[in-house]
C-alpha positions in Angstrom: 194.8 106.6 47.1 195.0 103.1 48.5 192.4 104.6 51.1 190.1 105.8 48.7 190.4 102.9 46.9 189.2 100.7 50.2 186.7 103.1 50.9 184.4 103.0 47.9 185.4 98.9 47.9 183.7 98.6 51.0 180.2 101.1 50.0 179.8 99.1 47.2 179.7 95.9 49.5 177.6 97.3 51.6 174.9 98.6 48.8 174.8 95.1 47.8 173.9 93.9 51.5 171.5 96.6 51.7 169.8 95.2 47.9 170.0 91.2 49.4 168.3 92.3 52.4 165.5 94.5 50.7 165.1 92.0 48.0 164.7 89.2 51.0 162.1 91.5 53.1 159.9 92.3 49.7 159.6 88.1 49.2 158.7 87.8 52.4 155.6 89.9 52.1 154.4 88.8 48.7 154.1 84.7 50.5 150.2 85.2 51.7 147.8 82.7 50.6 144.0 84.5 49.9 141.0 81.5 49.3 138.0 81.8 48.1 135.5 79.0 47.4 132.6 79.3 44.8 130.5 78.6 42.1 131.8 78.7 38.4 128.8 81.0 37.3 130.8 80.3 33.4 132.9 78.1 31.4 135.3 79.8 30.7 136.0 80.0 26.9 139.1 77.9 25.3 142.4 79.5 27.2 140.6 82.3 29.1 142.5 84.6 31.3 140.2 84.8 33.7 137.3 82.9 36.0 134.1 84.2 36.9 133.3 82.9 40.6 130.3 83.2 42.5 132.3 83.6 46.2 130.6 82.2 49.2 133.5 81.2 51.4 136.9 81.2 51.8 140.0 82.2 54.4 139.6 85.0 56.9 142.4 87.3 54.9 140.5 86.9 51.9 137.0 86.9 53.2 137.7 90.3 54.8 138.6 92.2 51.3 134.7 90.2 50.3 133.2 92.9 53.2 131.4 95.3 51.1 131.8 93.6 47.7 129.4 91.8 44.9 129.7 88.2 45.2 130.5 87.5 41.8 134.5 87.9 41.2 136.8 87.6 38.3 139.7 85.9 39.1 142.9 85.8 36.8 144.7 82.4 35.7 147.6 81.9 33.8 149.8 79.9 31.9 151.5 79.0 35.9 147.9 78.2 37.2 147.8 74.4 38.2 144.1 73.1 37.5 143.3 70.0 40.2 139.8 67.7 39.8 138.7 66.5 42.9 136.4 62.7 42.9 135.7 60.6 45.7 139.2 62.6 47.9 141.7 61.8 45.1 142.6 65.0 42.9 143.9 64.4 39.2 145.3 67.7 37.8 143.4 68.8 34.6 143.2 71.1 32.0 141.0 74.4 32.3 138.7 73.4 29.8 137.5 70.8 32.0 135.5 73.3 34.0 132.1 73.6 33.8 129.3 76.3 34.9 128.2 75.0 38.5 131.5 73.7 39.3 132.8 74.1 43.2 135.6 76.0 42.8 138.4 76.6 45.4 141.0 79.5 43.9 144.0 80.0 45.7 146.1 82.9 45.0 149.3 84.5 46.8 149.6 88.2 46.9 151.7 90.6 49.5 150.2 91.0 52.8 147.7 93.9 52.7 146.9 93.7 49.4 143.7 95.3 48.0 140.5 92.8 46.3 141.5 94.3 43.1 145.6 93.4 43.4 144.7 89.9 44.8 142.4 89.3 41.7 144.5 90.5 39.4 147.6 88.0 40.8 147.6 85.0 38.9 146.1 82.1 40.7 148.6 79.2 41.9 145.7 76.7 42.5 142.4 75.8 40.7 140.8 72.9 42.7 137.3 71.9 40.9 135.0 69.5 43.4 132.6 69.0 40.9 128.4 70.7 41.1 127.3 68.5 43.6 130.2 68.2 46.4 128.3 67.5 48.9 128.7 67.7 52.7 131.1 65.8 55.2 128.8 64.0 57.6 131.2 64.1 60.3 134.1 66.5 61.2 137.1 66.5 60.3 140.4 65.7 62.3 143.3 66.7 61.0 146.8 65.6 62.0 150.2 66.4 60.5 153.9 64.5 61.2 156.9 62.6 60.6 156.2 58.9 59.5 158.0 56.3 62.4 157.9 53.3 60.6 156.8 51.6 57.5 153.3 50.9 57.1 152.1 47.7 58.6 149.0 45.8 60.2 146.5 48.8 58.5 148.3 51.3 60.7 150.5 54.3 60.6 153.1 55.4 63.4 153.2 59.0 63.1 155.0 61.3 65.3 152.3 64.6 65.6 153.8 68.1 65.0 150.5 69.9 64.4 146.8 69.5 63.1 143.7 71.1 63.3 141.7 72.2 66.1 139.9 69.6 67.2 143.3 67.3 66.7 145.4 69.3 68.7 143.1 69.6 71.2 143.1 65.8 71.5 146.9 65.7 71.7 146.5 67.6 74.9 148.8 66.0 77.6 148.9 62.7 75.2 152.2 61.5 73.5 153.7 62.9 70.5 153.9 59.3 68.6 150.6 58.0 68.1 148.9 55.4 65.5 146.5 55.9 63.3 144.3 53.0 61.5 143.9 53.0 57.9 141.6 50.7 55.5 141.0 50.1 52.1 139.2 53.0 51.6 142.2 55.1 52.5 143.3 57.1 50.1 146.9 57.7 50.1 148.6 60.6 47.7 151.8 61.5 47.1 152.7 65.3 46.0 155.8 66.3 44.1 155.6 70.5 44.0 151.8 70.4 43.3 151.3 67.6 41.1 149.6 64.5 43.2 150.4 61.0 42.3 148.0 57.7 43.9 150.3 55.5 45.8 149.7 52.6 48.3 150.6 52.5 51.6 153.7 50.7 51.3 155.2 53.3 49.7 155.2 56.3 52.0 158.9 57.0 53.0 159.8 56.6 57.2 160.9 60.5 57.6 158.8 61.8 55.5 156.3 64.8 56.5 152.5 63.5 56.2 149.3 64.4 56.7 146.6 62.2 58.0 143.0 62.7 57.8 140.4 61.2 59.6 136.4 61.9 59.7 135.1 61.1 63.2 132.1 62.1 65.6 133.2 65.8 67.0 132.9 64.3 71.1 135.5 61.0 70.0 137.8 60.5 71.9 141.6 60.2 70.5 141.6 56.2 70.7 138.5 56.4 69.0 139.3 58.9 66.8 142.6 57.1 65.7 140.3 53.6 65.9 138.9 54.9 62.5 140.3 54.4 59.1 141.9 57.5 57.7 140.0 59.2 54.7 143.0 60.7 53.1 147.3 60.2 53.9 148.9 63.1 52.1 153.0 62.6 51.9 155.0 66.1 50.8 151.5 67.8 50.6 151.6 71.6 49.6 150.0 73.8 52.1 147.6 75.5 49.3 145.9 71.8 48.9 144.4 71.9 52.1 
């Protein structure tokens, strides 16, 4: 009896593991981000559940459900959709009906790996970002770099010690030191993000430790002491990947 009794004890432990471990694996597949960038071709009425979206752009996972479809999209929000109005490189989050027909949209949605057009568009979006009609482009590429902040801000520069970055950063880093300074100016913007809301801040406040992301707009043949010669555009502390 006392056998028995140890016996189902330990099945039922083990269905439990079994549950933990499935539940784990199915949260790991349903953490993909799929972007698309647009035009608003409506406003959308008071509280609508959905955007219509012109698509011209976006990642290569979403880009490669676009293959074979009609530009124009429907894409769902929700009541857990976080609207974000982009001016000048400093977002302010918003409500819906601040978007207009003609607005540069970027929708940002996270579905399972593998997932059909039809399944991403019906997932809720996670991010709205609105960049206005008239964006306009960058006139020089951008260089990206991402780190740990060494010290407090001084002197209009930032010690940051480089984990990662764009392309053309990384390939700069080639061979070069992990701590490196970068120059920042008046101009700078610097954000900080709690979760996805963005808050203005000045330099002085970024936290030593603290993950940040440094953004810099330089000729694409500079060098990295030229490229870090030039104010930053935009210091992101705690930034969400789905901002970028």
């Amino acid at each position: 009896m006392r056998f028995r009794m140890l016996f189902l004890a330990l099945t039922a432990i083990a269905a439990v593991g079994l549950g933990a471990t499935g539940s784990i694996a199915s949260g790991k597949q349903a953490g993909v981000a799929y972007i698309f960038r647009g035009e608003l071709a409506a406003t959308p009425p008071p509280n609508s559940a959905s955007l219509l979206v012109d698509v011209a752009g976006g990642n290569q996972r979403a880009l490669r459900l676009m293959v074979g479809q009609p530009s124009g999209q429907a894409f769902t929000v929700g009541g857990n959709t976080e609207y974000l109005r982009w001016v000048h490189g400093v977002p302010t989050v918003v409500d819906q009906s601040n978007l207009a027909e003609g607005d540069q949209l970027v929708v940002r949605i996270r579905a399972p790996r593998g997932s059909s057009l039809a399944q991403v568009e019906a997932a809720s979006a996670a991010v709205v970002a609105d960049h206005g009609p008239n964006p306009g482009r960058a006139a020089k590429p951008l260089w990206l770099f991402q780190g740990t902040l060494n010290a407090p801000a001084a002197n209009s520069h930032l010690s940051v010690h480089v984990v990662d970055g764009n392309h053309r950063a990384l390939k700069a880093m080639l061979g070069q030191a992990q701590d490196q300074s970068f120059a920042f100016g008046r101009r700078t913007v610097f954000i900080r993000w709690q979760g996805r809301v963005p808050t203005l801040i000045s330099p002085s406040q970024l936290t030593v430790g603290d993950r940040i992301r440094v953004r810099i707009r330089a000729r694409g043949n500079s060098s990295l002491g030229q490229v870090e010669a030039t104010p930053a555009n935009h210091v992101g502390e705690h930034e969400p990947a789905a901002s970028s």
